[in-house]
N, CA, C and O atoms as a Tinker XYZ file with bonds, in Angstrom:
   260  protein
     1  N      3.115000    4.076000  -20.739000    73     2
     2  CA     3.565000    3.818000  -22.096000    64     1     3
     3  C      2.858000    4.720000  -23.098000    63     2     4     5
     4  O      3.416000    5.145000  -24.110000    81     3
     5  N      1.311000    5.049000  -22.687000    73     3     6
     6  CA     0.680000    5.540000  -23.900000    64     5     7
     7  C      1.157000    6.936000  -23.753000    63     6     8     9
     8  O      1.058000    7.584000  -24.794000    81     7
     9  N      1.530000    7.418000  -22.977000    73     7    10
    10  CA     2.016000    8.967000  -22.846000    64     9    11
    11  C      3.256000    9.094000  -23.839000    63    10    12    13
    12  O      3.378000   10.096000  -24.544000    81    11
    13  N      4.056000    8.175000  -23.866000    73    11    14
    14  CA     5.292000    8.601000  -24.701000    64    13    15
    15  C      5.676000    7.628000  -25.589000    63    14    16    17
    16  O      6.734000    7.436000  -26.188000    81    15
    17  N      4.395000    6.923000  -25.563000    73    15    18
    18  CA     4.386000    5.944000  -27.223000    64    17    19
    19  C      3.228000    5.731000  -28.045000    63    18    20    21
    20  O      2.441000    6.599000  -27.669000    81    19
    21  N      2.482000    4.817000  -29.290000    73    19    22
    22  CA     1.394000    5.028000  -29.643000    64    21    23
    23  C      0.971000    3.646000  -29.172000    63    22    24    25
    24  O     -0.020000    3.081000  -29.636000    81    23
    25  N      2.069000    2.909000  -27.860000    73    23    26
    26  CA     1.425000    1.248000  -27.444000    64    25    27
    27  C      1.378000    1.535000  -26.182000    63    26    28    29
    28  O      2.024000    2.241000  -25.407000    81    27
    29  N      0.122000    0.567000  -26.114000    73    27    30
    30  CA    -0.348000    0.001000  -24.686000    64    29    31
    31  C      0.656000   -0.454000  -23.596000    63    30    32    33
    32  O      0.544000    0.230000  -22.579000    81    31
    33  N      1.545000   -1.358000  -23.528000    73    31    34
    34  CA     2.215000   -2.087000  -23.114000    64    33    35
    35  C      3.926000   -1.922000  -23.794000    63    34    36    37
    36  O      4.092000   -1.311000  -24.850000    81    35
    37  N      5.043000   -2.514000  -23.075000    73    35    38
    38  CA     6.064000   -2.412000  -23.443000    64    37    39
    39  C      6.422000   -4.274000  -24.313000    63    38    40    41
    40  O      7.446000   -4.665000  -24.873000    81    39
    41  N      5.410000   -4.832000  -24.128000    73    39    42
    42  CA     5.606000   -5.963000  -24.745000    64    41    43
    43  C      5.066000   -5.234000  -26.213000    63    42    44    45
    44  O      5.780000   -4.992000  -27.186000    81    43
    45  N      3.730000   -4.982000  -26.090000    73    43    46
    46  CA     3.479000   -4.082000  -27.597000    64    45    47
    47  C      4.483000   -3.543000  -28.303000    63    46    48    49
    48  O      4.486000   -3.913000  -29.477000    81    47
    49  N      5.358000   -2.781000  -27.993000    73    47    50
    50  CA     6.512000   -1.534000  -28.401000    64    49    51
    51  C      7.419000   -3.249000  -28.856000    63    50    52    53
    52  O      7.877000   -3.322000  -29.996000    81    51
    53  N      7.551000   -4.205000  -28.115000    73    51    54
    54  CA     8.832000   -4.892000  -28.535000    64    53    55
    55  C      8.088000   -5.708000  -29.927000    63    54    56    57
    56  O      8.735000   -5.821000  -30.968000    81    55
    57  N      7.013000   -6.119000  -29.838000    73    55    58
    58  CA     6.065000   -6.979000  -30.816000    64    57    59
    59  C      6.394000   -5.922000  -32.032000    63    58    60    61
    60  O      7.190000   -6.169000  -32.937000    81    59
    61  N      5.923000   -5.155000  -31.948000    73    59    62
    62  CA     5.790000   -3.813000  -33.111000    64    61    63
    63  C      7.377000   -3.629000  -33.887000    63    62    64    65
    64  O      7.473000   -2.915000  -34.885000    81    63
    65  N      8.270000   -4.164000  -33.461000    73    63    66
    66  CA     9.854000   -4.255000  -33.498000    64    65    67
    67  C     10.210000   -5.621000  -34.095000    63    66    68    69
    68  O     11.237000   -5.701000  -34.769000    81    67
    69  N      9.144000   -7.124000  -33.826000    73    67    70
    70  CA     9.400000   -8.066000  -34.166000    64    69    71
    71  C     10.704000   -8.288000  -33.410000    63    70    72    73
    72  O     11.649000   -8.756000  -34.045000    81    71
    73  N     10.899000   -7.905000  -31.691000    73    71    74
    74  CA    11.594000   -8.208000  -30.787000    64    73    75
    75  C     10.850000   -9.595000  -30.706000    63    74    76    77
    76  O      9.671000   -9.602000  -31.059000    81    75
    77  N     11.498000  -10.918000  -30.220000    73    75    78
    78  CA    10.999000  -11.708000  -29.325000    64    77    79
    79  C     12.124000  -12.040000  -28.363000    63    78    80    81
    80  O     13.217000  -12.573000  -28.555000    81    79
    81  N     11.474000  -11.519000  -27.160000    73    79    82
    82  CA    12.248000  -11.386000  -26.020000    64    81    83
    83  C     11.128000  -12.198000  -24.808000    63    82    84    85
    84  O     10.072000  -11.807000  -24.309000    81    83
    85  N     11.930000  -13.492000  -24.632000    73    83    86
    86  CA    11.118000  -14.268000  -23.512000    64    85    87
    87  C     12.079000  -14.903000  -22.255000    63    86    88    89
    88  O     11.938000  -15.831000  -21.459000    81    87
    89  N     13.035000  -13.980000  -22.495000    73    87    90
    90  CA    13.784000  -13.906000  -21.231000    64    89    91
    91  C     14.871000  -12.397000  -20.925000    63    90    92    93
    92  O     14.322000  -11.343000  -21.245000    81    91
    93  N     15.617000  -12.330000  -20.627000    73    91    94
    94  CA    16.603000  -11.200000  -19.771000    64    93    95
    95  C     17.370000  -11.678000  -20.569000    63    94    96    97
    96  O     17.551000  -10.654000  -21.229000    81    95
    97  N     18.396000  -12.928000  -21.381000    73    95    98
    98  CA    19.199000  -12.756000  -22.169000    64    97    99
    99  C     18.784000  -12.657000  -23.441000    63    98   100   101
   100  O     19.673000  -12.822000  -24.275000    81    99
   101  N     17.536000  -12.404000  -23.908000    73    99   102
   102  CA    17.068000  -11.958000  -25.151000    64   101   103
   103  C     16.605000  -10.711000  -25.435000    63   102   104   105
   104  O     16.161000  -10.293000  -26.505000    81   103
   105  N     16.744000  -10.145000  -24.391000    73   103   106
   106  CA    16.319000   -8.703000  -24.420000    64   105   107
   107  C     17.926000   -8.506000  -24.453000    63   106   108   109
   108  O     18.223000   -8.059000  -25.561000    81   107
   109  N     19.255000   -8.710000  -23.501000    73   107   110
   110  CA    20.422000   -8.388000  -23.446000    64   109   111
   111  C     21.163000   -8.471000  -24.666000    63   110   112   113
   112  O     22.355000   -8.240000  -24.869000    81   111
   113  N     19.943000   -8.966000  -25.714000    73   111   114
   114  CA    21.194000   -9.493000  -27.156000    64   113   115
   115  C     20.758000   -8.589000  -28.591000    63   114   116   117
   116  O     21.225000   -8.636000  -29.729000    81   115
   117  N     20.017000   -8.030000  -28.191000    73   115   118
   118  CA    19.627000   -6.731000  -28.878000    64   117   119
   119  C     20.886000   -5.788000  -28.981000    63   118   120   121
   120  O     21.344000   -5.457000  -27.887000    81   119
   121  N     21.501000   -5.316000  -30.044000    73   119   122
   122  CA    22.214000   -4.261000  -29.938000    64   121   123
   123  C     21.680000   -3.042000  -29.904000    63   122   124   125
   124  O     20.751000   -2.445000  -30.448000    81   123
   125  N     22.420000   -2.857000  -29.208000    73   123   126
   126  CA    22.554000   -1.153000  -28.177000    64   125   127
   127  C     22.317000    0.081000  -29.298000    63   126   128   129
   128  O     21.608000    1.026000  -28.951000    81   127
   129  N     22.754000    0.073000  -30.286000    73   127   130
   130  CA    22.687000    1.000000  -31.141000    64   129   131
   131  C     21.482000    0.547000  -32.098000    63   130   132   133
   132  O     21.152000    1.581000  -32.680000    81   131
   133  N     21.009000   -0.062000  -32.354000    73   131   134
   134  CA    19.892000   -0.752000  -33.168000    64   133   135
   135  C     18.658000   -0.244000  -32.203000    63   134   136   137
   136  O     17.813000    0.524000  -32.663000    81   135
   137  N     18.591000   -0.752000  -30.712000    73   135   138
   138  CA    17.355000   -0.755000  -30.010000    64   137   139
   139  C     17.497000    0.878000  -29.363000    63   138   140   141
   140  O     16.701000    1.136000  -28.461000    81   139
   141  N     18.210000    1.691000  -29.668000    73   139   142
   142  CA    17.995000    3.104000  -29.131000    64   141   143
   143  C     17.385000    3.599000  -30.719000    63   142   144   145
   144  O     16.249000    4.056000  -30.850000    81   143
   145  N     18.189000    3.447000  -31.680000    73   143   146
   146  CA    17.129000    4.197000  -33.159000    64   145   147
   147  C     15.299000    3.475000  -32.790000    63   146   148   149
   148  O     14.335000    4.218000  -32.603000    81   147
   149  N     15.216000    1.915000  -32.761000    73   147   150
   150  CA    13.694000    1.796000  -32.043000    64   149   151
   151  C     13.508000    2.795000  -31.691000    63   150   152   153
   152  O     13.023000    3.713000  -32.353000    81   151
   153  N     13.881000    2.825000  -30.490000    73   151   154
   154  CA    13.515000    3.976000  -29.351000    64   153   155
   155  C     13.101000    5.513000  -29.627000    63   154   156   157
   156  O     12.100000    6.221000  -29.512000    81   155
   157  N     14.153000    5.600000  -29.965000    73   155   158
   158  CA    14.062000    6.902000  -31.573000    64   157   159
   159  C     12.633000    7.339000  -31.715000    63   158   160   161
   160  O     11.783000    7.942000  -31.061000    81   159
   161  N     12.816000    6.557000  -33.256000    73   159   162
   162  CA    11.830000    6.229000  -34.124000    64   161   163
   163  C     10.151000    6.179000  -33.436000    63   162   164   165
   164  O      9.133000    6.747000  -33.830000    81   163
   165  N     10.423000    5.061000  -32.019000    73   163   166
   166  CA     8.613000    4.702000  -31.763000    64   165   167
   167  C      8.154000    5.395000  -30.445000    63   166   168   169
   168  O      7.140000    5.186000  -29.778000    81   167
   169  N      9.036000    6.156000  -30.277000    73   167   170
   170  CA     9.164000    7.178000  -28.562000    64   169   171
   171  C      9.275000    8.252000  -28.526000    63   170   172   173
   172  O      9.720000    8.692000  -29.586000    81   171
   173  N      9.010000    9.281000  -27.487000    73   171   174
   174  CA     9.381000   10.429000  -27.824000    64   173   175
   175  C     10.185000   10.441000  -27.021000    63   174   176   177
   176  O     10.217000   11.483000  -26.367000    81   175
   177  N     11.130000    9.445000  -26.682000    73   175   178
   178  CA    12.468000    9.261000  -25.622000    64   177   179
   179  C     13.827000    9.482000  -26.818000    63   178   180   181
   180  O     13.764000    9.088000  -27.983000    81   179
   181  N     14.923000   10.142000  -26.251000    73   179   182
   182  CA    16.509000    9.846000  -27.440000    64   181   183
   183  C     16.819000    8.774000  -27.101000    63   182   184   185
   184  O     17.929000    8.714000  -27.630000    81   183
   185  N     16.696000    7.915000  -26.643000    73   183   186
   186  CA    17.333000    6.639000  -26.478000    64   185   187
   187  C     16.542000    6.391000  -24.956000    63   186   188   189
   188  O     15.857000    6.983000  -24.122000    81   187
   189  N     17.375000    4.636000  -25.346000    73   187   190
   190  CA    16.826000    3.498000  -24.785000    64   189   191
   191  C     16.959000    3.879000  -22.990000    63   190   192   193
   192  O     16.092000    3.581000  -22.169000    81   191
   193  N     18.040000    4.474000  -22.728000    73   191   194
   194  CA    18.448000    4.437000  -21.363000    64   193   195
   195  C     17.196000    5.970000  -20.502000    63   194   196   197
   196  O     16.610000    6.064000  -19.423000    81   195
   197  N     17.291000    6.646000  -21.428000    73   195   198
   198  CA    16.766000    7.411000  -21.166000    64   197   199
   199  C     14.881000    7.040000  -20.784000    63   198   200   201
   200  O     14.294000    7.612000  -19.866000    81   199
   201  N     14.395000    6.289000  -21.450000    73   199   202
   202  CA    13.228000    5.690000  -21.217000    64   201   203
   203  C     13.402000    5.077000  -19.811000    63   202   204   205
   204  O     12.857000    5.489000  -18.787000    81   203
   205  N     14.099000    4.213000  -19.899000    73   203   206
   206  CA    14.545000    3.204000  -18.905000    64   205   207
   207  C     14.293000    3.963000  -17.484000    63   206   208   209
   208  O     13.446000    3.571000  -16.681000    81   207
   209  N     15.012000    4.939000  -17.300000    73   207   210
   210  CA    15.190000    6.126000  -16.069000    64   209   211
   211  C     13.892000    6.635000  -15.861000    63   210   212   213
   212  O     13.577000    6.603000  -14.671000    81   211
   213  N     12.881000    7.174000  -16.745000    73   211   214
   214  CA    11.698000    7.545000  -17.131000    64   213   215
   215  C     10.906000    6.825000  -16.542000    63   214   216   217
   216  O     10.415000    7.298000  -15.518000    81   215
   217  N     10.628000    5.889000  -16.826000    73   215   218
   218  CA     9.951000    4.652000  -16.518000    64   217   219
   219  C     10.589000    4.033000  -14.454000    63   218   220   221
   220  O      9.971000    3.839000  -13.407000    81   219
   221  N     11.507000    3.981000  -14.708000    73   219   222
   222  CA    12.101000    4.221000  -13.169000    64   221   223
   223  C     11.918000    4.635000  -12.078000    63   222   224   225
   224  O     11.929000    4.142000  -10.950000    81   223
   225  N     11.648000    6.143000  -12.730000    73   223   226
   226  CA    11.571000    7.061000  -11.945000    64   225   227
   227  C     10.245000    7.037000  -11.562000    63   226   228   229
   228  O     10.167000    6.967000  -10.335000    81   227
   229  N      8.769000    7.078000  -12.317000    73   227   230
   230  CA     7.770000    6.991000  -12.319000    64   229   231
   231  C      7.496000    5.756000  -11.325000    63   230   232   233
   232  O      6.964000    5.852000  -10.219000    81   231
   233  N      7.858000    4.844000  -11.796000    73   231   234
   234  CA     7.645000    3.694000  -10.771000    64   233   235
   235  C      8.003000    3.852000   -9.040000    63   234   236   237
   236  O      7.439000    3.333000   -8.077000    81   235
   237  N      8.999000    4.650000   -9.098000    73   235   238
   238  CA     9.392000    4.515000   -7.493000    64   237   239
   239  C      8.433000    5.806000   -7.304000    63   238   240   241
   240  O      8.038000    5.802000   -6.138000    81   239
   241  N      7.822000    7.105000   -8.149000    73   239   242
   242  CA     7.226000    7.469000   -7.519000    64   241   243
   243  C      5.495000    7.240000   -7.266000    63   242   244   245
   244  O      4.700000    7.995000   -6.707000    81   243
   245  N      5.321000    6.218000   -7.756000    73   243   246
   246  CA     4.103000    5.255000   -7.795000    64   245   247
   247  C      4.020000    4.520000   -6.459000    63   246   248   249
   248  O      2.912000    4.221000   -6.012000    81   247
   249  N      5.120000    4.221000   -5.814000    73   247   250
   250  CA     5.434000    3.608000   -4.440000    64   249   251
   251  C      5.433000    4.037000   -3.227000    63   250   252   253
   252  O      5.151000    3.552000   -2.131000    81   251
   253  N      6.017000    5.634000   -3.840000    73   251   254
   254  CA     5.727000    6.408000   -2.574000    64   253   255
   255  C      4.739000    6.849000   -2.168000    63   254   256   257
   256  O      4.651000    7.343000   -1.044000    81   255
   257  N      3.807000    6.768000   -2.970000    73   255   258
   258  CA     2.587000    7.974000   -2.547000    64   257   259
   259  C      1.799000    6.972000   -1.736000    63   258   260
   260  O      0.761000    7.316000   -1.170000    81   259
């Protein structure tokens, strides 16, 4: 996170947003165009999906090694 944001954690990044997301359909009710400007704005990602993959990708290669 700290590589391509100025937070610790991805709960941080949602706090910092005044997201409260304490499940999978509260994160799902965020609009799509609202939570990619976030993304924008507090990332050095263009959008939300693009993090997402980022973060993805890193993880599975965290598994392999």
């Amino acid at each position: 996170m700290n590589q391509h944001t100025n937070f610790d954690s991805f709960d941080e990044l949602l706090a910092f947003g005044n997201y409260i997301v304490n499940s999978e359909e509260d994160f799902l009710a965020i609009p799509d165009n609202e939570f990619d400007l976030f993304i924008v704005k507090n990332t050095d990602f263009p959008d939300w999906q693009t993090m997402l993959d980022s973060a993805y990708s890193k993880y599975l290669e965290s598994c392999l090694r």
